[in-house]
KOLDOKE-485005 format. One record per residue (C-alpha): residue number from 0; x, y negated, z negated; residue in three letters. Coordinates in steps of 0.05 Angstrom, whole numbers, plus 32768, in hexadecimal, padded with zeros to 4 digits. Example, Ala and Ser with C-alpha at 12.3 -4.5 7.8 and 13.67 -1.06 7.14 Angstrom:
2
<site><banu>0</banu><u>80F6</u><v>805A</v><w>7F64</w><drennu>ALA</drennu></site>
<site><banu>1</banu><u>8111</u><v>8015</v><w>7F71</w><drennu>SER</drennu></site>
END
This chain:
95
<site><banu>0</banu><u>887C</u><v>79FD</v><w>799F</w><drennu>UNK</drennu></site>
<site><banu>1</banu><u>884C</u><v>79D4</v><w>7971</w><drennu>UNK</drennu></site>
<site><banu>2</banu><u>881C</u><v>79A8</v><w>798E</w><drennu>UNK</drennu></site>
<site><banu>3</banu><u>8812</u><v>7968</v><w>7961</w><drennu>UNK</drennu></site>
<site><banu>4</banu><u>87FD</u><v>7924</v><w>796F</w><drennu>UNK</drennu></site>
<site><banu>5</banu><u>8838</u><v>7914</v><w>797F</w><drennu>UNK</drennu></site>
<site><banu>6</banu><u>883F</u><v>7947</v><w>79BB</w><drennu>UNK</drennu></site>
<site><banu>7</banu><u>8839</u><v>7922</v><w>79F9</w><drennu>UNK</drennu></site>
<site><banu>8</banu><u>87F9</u><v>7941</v><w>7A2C</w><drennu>UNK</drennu></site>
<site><banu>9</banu><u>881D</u><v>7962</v><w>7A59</w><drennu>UNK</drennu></site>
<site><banu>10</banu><u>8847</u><v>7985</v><w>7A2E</w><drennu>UNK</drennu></site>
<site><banu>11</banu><u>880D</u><v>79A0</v><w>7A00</w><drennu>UNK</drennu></site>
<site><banu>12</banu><u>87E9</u><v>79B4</v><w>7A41</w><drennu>UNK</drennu></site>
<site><banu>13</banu><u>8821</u><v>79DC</v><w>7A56</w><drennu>UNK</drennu></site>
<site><banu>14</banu><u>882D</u><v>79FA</v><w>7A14</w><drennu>UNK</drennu></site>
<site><banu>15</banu><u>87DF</u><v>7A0D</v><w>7A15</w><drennu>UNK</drennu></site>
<site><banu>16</banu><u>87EB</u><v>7A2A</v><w>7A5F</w><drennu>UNK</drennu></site>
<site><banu>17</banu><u>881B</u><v>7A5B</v><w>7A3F</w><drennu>UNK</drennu></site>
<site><banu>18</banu><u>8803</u><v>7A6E</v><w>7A09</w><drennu>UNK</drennu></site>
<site><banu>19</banu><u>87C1</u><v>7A7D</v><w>7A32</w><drennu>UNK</drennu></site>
<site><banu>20</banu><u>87EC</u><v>7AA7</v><w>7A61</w><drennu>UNK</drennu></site>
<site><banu>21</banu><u>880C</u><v>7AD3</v><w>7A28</w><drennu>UNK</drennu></site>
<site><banu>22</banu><u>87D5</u><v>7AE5</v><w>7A05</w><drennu>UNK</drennu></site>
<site><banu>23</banu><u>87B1</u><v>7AF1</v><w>7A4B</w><drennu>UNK</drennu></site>
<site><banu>24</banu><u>87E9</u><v>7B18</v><w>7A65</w><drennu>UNK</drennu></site>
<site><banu>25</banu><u>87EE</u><v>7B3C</v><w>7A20</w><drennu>UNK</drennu></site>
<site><banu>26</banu><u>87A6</u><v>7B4C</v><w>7A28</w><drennu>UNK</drennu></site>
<site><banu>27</banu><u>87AC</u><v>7B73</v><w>7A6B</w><drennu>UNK</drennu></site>
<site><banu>28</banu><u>877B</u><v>7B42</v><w>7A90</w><drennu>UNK</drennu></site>
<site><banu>29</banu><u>879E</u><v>7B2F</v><w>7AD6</w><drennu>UNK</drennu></site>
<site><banu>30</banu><u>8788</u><v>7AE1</v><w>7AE4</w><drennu>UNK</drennu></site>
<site><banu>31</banu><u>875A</u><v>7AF3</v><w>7B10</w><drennu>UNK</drennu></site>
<site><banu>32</banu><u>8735</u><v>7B21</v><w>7AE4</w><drennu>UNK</drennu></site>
<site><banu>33</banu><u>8731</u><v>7AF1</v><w>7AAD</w><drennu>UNK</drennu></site>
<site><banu>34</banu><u>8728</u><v>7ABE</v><w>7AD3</w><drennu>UNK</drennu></site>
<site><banu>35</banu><u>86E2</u><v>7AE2</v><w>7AEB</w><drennu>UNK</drennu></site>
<site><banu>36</banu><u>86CD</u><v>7AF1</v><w>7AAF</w><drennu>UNK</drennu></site>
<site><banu>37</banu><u>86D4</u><v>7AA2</v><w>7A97</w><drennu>UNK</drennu></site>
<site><banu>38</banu><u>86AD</u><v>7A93</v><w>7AD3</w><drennu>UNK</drennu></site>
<site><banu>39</banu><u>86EA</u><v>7A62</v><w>7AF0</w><drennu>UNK</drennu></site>
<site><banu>40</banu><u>8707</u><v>7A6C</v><w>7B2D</w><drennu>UNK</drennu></site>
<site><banu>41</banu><u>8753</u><v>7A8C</v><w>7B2E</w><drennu>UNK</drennu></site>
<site><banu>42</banu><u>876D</u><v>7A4D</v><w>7B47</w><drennu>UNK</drennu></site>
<site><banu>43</banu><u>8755</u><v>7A26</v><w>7B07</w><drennu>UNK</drennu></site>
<site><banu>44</banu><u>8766</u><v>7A5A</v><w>7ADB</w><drennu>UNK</drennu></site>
<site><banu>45</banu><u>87AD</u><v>7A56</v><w>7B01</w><drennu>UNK</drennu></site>
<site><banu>46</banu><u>87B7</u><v>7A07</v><w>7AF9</w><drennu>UNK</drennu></site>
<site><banu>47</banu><u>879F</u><v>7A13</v><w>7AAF</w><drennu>UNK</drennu></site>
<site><banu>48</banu><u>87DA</u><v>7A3F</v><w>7AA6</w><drennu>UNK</drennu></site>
<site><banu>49</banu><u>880A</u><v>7A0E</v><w>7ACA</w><drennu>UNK</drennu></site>
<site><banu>50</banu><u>87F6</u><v>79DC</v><w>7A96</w><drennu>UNK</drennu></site>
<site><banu>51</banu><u>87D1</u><v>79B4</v><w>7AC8</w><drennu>UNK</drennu></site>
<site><banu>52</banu><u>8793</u><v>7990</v><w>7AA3</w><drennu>UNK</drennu></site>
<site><banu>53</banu><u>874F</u><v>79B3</v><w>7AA4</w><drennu>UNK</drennu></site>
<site><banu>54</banu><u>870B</u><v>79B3</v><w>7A89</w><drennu>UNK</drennu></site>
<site><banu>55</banu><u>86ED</u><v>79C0</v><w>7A4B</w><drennu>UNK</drennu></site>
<site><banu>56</banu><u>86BB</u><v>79E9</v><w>7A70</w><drennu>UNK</drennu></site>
<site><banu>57</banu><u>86FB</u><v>7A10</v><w>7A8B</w><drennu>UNK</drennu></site>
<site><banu>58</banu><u>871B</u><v>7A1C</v><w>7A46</w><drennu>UNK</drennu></site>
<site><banu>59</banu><u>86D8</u><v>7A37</v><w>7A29</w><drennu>UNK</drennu></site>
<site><banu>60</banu><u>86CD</u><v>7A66</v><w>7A52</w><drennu>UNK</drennu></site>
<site><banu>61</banu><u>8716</u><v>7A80</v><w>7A53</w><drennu>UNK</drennu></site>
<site><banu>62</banu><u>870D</u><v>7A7E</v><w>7A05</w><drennu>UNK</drennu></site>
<site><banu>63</banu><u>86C8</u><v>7AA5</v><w>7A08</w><drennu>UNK</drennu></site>
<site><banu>64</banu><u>86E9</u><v>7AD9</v><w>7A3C</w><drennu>UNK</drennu></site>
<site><banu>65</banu><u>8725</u><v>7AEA</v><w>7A12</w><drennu>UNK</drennu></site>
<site><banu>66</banu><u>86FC</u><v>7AE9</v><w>79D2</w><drennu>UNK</drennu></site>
<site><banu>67</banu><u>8713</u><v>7AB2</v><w>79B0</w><drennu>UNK</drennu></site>
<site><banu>68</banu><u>86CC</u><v>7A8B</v><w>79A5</w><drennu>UNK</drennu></site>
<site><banu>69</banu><u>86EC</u><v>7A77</v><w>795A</w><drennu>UNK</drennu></site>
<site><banu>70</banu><u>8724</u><v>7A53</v><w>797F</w><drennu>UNK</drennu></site>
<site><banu>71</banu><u>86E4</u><v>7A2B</v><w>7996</w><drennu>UNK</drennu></site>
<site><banu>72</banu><u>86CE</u><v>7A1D</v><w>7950</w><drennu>UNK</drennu></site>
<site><banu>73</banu><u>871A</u><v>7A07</v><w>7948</w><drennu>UNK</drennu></site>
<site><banu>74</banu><u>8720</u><v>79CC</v><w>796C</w><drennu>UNK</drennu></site>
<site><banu>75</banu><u>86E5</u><v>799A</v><w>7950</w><drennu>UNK</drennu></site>
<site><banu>76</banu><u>86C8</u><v>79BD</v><w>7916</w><drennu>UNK</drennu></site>
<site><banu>77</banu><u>8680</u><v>79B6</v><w>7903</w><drennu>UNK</drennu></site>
<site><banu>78</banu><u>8698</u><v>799A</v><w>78BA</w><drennu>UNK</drennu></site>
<site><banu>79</banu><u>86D4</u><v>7974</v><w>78C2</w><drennu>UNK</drennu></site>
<site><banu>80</banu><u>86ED</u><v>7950</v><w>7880</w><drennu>UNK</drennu></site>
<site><banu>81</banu><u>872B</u><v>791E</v><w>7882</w><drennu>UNK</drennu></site>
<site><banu>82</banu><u>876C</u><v>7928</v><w>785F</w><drennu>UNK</drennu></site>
<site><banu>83</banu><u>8750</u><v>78E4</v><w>783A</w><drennu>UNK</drennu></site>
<site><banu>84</banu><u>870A</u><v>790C</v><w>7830</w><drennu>UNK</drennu></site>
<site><banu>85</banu><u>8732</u><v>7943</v><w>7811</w><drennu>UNK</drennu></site>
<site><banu>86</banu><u>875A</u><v>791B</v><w>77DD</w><drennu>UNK</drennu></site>
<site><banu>87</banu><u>871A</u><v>78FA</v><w>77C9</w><drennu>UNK</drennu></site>
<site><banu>88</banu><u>86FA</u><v>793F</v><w>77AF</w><drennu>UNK</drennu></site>
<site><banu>89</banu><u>8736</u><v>794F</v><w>7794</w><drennu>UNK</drennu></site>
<site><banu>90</banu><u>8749</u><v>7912</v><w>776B</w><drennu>UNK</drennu></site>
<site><banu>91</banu><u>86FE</u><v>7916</v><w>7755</w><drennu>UNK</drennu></site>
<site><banu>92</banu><u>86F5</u><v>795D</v><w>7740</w><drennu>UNK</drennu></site>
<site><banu>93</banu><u>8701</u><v>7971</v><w>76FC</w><drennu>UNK</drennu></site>
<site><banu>94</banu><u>873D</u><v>799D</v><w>76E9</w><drennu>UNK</drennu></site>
END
């Protein structure tokens, strides 16, 4: 499933929850191992998973444990530029 703006909360958190769980399960980390190693506790990392809300503080240091620090980058990057931004260098570069 896509998650847009248009994807109400507690379906995107549950879709997150799942995905989290495949690609920890596909890494061979058991919750409680990963869960360690994100310094959360297992029960956290368990509501996480059940796509019960969280912290930011949670999610990084999942992120950081499974070595995904560029999903980090991801979700506010440093230089964001508009759609509107966009189509203003566009329009006003040369071709």
């Amino acid at each position: 499933m896509q998650i847009t703006h248009l994807t109400p909360e507690a379906a995107a958190l549950a879709e997150l929850g799942e995905r989290l769980a495949r690609i920890r399960k596909q890494r061979g980390h058991s919750q409680e191992a990963l869960a360690k190693e994100a310094g959360i506790g297992v029960a956290t990392l368990r509501r996480i998973e059940d796509g019960r809300d969280s912290t930011l503080g949670s999610w990084l240091g999942i992120l950081r444990a499974l070595e995904m620090d560029t999903a980090i980058d991801g979700l506010l990057p440093e230089n964001y530029r508009s759609p509107l931004a966009l189509s203003l260098i566009h329009i006003s570069e040369p071709t």
